[in-house]
DRENKETOR-276593 format. One record per residue (C-alpha): residue in three letters; z negated, x negated, y negated. Coordinates in nm, 2 decimals, always signed. Each point is the difference from the previous one (the first is absolute). Layout:
<atoms>
ATOM   res       c3       c1       c2
ATOM   ALA        Z        X        Y
...
</atoms>
This chain:
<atoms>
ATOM   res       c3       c1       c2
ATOM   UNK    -2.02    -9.20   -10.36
ATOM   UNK    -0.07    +0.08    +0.38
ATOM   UNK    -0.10    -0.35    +0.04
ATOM   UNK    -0.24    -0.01    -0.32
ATOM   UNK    -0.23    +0.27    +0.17
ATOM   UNK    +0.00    -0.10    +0.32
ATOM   UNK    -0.12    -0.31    -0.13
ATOM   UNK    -0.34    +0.13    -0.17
ATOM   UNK    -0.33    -0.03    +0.16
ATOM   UNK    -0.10    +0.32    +0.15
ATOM   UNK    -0.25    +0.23    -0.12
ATOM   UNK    -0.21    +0.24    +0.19
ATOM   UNK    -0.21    +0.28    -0.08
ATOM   UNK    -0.22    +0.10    +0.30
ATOM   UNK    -0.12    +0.31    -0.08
ATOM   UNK    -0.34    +0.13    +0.09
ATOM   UNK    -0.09    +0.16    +0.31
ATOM   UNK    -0.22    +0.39    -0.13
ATOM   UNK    -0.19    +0.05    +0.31
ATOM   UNK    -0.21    +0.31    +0.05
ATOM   UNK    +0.18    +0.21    -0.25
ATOM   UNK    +0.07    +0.33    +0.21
ATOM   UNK    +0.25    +0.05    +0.32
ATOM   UNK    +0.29    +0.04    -0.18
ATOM   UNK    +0.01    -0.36    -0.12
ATOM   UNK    -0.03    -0.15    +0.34
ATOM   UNK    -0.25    -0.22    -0.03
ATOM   UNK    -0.25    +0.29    -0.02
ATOM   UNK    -0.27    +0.13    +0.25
ATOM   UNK    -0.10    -0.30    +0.18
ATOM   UNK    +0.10    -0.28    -0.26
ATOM   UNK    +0.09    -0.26    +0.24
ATOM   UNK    -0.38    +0.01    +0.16
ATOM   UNK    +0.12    +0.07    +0.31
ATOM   UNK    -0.28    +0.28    +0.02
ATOM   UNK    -0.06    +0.34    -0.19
ATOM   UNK    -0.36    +0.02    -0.07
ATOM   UNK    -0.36    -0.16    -0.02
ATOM   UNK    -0.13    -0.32    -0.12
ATOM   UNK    +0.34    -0.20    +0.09
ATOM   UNK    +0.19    +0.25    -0.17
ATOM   UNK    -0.19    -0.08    -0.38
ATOM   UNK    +0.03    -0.27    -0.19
ATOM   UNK    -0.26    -0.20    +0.06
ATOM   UNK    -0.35    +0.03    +0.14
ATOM   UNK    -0.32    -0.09    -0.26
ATOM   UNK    -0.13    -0.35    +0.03
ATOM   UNK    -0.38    +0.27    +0.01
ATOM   UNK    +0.17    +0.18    +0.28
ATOM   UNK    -0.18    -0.09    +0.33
ATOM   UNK    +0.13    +0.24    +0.25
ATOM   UNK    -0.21    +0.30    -0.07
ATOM   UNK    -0.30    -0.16    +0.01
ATOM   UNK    -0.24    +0.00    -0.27
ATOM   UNK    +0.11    -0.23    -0.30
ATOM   UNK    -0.20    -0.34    -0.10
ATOM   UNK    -0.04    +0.13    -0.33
ATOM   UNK    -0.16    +0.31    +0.12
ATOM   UNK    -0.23    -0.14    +0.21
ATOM   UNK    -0.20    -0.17    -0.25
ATOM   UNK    -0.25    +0.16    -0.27
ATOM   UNK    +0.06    +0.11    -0.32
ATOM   UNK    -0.12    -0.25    -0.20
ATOM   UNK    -0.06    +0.16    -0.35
ATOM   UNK    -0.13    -0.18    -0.35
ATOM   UNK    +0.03    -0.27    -0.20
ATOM   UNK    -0.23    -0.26    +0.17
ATOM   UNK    +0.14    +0.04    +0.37
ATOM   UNK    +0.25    -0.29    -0.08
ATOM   UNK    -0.17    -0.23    -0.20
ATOM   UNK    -0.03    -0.37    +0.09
ATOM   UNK    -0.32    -0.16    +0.10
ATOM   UNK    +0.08    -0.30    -0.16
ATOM   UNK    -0.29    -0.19    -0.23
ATOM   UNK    +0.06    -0.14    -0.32
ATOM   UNK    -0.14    -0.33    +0.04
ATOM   UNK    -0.02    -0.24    -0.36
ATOM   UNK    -0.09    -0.35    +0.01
ATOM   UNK    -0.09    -0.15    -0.31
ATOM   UNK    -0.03    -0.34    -0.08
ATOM   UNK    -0.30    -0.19    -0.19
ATOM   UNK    +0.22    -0.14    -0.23
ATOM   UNK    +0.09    +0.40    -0.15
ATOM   UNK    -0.35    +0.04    -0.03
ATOM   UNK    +0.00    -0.28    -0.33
ATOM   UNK    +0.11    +0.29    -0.18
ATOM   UNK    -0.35    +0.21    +0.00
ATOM   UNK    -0.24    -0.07    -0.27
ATOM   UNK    -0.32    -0.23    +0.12
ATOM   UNK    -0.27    +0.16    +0.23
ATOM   UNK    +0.21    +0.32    +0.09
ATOM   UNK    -0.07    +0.23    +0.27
ATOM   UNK    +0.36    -0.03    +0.21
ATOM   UNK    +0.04    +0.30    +0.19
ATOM   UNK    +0.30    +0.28    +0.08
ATOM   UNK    -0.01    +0.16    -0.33
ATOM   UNK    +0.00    -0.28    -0.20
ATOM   UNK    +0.34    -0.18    +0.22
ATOM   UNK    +0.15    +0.36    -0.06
ATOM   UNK    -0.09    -0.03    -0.38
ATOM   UNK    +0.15    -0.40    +0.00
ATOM   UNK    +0.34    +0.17    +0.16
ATOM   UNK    -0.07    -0.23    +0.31
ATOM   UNK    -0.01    +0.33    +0.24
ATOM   UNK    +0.24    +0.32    -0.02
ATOM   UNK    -0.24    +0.30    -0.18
ATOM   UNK    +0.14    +0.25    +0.21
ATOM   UNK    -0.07    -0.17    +0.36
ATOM   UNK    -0.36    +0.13    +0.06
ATOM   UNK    -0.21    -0.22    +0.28
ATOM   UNK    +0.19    -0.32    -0.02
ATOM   UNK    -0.08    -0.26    +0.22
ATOM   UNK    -0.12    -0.29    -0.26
ATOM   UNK    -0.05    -0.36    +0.13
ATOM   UNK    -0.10    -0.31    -0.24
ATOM   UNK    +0.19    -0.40    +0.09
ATOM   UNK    -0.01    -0.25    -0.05
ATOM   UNK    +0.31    -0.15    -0.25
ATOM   UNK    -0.02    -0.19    -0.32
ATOM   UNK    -0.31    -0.10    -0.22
ATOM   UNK    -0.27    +0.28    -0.10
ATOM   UNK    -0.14    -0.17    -0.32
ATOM   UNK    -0.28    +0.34    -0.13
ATOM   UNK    -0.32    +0.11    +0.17
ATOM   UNK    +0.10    +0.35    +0.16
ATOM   UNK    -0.24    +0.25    +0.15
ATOM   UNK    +0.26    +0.10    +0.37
ATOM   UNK    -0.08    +0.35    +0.17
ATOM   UNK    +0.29    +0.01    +0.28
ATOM   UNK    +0.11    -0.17    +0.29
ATOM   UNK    +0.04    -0.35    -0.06
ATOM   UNK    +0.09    -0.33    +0.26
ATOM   UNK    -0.26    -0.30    +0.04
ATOM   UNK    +0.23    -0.26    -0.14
ATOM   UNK    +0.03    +0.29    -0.36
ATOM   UNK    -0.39    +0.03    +0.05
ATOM   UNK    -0.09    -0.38    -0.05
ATOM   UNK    +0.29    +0.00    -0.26
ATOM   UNK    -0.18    +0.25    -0.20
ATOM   UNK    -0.39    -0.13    +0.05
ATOM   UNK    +0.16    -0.34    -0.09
ATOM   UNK    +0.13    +0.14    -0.33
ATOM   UNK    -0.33    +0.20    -0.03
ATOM   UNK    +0.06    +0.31    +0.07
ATOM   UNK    -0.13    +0.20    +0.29
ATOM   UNK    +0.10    +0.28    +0.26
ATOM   UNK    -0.21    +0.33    +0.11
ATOM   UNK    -0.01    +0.06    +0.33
ATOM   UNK    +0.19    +0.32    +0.11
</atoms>
């Protein structure tokens, strides 16, 4: 029987170490800091912290309201000649109307709208926005024809 014990692996339970839990338990007051008091003495220091100066955060304004944050980005479209088949002949193409077709988000309010050049245009269209030269001569040589902006 002796022998049968000796033989099994041996398991150990390490218990925990309570530091800083008064004098009595002897591992109180100091906690194994080495030092009684000030910033070495907590548990860690802030990643804000800077040494008694004057915080990062602090330094810079308030910045209050809804539209300090928002992007500056454009919302640029490009649509091609070949979407523009789907207007009725002789129509006036122009923001409202791409917004009505579903071509440009309703809710995005001055897009950035230019016209290329990509597939056939086969109906005369009346174009009031930006267009390139190569979508210009497509749409004079379907007979159609572009105000100037």
């Amino acid at each position: 029987m002796n022998n049968l014990l000796s033989q099994l692996p041996r398991v150990v339970f390490k218990i925990k170490k309570r530091k800083g839990r008064g004098i009595g338990s002897g591992r109180g007051v100091k906690s194994g800091r080495g030092t009684t008091r000030h910033q070495k003495a907590r548990e860690s220091i802030p990643l804000h912290f800077e040494g008694g100066q004057g915080r990062l955060v602090k330094r810079f304004p308030l910045l209050r309201g809804k539209g300090k944050n928002r992007s500056n980005k454009t919302n640029k479209y490009v649509i091609y000649t070949k979407d523009l088949n789907r207007f009725e002949e002789s129509a006036v193409i122009d923001e409202k109307l791409l917004k009505k077709a579903g071509l440009i988000d309703n809710k995005i309010k001055n897009p950035e709208i230019k016209i290329i050049v990509k597939g056939d245009l086969k109906k005369k269209l009346i174009i009031a926005l930006p267009i390139s030269r190569t979508a210009k001569k497509a749409i004079e040589s379907a007979g159609g024809n572009v105000k100037s902006l």
